[in-house]
N, C-alpha and C positions, 0 to 999 in steps of 0.2 A: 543550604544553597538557596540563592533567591532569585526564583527566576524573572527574566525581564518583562515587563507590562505587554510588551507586544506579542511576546510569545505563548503567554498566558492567552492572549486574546486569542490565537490565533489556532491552540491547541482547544480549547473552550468552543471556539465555532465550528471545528472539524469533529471534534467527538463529543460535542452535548444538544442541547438542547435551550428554547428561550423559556425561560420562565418570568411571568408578570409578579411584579413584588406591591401588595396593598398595604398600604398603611390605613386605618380603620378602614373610611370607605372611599378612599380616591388612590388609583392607580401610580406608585409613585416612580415607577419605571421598569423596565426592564434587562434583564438579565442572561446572559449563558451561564449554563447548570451543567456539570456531570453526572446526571441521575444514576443515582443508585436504588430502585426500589424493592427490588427483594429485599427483606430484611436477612443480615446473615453477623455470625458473632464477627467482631472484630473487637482486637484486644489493643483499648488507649492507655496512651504515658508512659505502655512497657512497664507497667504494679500492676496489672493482671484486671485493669478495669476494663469490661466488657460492654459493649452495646449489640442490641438487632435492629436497630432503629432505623427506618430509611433515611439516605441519606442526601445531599445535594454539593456537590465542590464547587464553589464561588472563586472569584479572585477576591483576596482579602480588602482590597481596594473597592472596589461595591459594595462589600460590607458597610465601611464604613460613610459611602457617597451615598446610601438611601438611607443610612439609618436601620439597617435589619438588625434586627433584635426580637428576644424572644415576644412569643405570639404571633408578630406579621406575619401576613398570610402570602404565600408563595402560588401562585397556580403552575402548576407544571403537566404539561398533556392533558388537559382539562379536569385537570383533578385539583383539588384544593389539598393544601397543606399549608398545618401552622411549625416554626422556627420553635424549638423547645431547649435548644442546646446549640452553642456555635466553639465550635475548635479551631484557633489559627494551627497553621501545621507550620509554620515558619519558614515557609519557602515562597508565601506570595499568594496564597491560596489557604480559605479557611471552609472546614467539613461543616455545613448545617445538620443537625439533627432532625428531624421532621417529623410530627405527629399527625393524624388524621384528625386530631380533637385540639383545640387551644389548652393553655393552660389557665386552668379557675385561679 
């Protein structure tokens, strides 16, 4: 099911958060985030693949209007995180994985 753009927005500003998205060193917009920062397991694809990874729920449409991808840095609540993994979930919204550290 795919939800509509404006509901996305509109569920995104009521239960998340902004987060600033950098591309190396200039600010290249920002964003509402569903922050998920505990880490906790969750199992993707339904084959038994697990993460603890923090995470961030985008609309999939940001994704692709800044250019995130892995590495760019995310500041969320004044904490820095880098993009290490991006999951569309096919509904209009894709899961960032998030590392405290960039990828070497």
């Amino acid at each position: 099911m795919q939800f509509p753009d404006d509901d996305m927005t509109a569920m995104l500003e009521a239960m998340g958060l902004t987060a600033q998205v950098m591309i190396a060193t200039y600010l290249a917009g920002e964003i509402s985030v569903i922050w998920e920062p505990r880490p906790k397991v969750q199992n993707l694809f339904d084959n038994g693949f697990e993460t603890s990874a923090p995470a961030a729920i985008v609309k999939s449409s940001d994704v692709a209007a800044l250019n995130i991808a892995h590495n760019v840095k995310l500041i969320i609540a004044g904490a820095t995180w880098y993009v290490i993994g991006d999951l569309p979930e096919g509904d209009g919204f894709t899961r960032l994985t998030l590392s405290s550290s960039p990828i070497q």
